[in-house]
N, C-alpha and C positions, 0 to 999 in steps of 0.2 A: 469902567466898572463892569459892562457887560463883559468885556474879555475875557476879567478875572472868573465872568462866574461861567462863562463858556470854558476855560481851561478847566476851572476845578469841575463842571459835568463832563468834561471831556477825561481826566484823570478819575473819578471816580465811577465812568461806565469802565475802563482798562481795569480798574480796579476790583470791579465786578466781575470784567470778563475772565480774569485772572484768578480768582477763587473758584468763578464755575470750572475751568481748564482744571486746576488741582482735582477740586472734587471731582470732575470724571477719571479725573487720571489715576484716585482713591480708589470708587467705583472697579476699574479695570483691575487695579492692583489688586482688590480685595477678589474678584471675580476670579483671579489666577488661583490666588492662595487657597482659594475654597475648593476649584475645580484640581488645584495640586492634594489638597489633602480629600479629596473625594477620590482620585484615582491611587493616594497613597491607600486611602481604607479598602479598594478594593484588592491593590496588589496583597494587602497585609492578611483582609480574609481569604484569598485564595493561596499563599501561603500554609494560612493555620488549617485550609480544609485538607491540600495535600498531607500536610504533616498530619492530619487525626486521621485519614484513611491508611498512610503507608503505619502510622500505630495499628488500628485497624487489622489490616493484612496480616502484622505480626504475633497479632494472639491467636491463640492458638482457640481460644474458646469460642473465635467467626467461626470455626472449620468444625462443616457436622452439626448435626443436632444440637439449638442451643441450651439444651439440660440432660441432665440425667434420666429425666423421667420419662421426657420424650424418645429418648434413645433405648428407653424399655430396659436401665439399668437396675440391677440387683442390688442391693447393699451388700456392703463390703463384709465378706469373709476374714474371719482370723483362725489360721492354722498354727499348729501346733510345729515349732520348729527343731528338725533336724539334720544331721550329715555336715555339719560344720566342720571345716577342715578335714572331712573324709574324703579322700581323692583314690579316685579308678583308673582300672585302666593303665592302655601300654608306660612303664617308668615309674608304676606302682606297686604296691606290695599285694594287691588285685588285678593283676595283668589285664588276666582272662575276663574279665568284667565288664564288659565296653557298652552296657545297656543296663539298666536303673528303672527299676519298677516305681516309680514315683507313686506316693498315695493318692495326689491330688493332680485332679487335670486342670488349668496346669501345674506345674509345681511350682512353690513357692519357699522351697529349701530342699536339702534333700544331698544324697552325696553324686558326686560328679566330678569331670577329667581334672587331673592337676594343671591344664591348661584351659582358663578362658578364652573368649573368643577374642581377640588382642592382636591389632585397633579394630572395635568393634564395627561396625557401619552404621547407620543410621534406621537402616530397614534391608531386610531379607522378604526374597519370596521361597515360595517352594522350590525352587533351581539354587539357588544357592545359598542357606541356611545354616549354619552351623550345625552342629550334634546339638541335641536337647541337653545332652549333658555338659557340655562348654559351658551352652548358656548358662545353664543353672552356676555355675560358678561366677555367671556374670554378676546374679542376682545376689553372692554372696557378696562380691566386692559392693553393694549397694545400689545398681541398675533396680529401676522401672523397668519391663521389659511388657509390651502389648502385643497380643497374642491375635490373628485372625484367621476364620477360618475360609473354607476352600470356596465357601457359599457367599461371602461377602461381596455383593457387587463390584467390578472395576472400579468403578466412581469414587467408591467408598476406599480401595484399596490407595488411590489417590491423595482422599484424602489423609489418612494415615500419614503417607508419605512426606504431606506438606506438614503434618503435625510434627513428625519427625528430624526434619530438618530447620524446624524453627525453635524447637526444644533445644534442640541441639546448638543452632547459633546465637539462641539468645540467655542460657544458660551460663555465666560468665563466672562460677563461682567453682572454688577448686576441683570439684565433684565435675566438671562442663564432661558431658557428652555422654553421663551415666545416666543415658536411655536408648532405647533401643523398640523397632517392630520388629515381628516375625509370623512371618505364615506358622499354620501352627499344622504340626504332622499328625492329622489322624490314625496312624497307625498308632499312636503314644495315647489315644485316647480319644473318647468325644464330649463335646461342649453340650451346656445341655439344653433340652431343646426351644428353638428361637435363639439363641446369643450366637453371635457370629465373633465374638468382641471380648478378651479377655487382658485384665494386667495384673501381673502378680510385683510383690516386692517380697525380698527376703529382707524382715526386719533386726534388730537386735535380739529380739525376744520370740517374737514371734511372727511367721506368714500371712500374708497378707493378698486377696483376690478378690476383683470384682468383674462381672458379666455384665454386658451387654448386648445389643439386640442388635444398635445399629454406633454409626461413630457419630462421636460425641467430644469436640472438642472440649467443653466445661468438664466435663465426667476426668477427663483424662488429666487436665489440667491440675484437677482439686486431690486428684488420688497421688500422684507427684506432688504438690504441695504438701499435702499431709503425709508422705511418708519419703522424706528428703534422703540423699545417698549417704548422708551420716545415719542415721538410723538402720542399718547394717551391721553386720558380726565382724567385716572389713574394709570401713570404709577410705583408708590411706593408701590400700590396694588398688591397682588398675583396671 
């Protein structure tokens, strides 16, 4: 009888020592799984935080001043629209014509060369800028076109620059790449005083301009939004 109850203490300590083994073997298991979805959560937020900085980078409204108001902008001007399909200039019936008194500095219609600036760039400085009159034919096919002047900090001219190249690639819609900077040639006129910063659109109806003091990615953003390259006199033109 003793044997019996020595075997069954003997079988029921195995017995024991064998549930405790699982359970730490549970234990470790579970320690993996926690420690694997603890390093999954961290790869997954450093992931989403890359992905919402490189978003980030690509607005345009990080770049400059983050409002209008801060950038000492003006409200938007509406001009009175002209010179639609009037073309100057050499291959015209205005040869001798090669410079356009524009009403408004800058212009935001107006007549201008039978060629635009075509493939336009992204950003001009004063070395190499098109004619003011090209442009203006840009503004009819439906170009944004942001204006700066000679006083604009480097930095700032900069920035423009990344505005303009991110308008530009992320703009995916049939319209892509109708924007443009440009130094703006004081001999054609001056900004008035404090605005270093101008963009005009040539609308369907009517011209379209607002000043600035300093750059203002939102400012820039919101006045491209609101006056899209279909709202143009040509906007299936190049």
């Amino acid at each position: 009888m003793a044997n019996k109850n020595a075997e069954k203490d003997r079988k029921a300590r195995v017995e024991e020592m064998r549930k405790a083994q699982q359970a730490a073997e549970r234990r470790k298991n579970l320690l993996v799984v926690v420690a694997s979805l603890a390093v999954v959560a961290v790869l997954v937020g450093v992931v989403f935080a890359v992905i919402r900085r490189e978003q980030a980078a690509k607005d345009v409204a990080n770049i400059g001043l983050a409002s209008a108001a801060a950038a000492a902008c003006d409200p938007i001007v509406t001009d009175e629209a002209a010179g639609g399909s009037v073309h100057v200039g050499p291959g015209t019936d205005q040869a001798t014509k090669t410079t356009v008194d524009y009403k408004t500095v800058p212009p935001s219609s107006g007549e201008h060369y039978a060629q635009p600036a075509f493939p336009a760039s992204a950003f001009y400085t004063a070395a190499d800028r098109p004619k003011l009159e090209a442009l203006v034919h840009n503004l009819e096919h439906g170009y944004s076109i942001v204006w700066y002047s000679e006083g604009l900090p480097k930095a700032q001219q900069d920035e423009l620059k990344k505005i303009s190249e991110l308008i530009r690639d992320n703009d995916k819609n049939v319209g892509a790449g109708k924007f443009v900077v440009s130094a703006w040639d004081p001999a054609r006129g001056a900004f008035p005083t404090g605005k270093n910063v101008a963009i005009s659109h040539w609308g369907a109806k009517k011209g379209y301009r607002q000043f600035c003091g300093s750059v203002s990615g939102t400012a820039i953003k919101d006045f491209v939004a609101k006056y899209p390259y279909t709202d143009s006199p040509e906007p299936n033109a190049q």
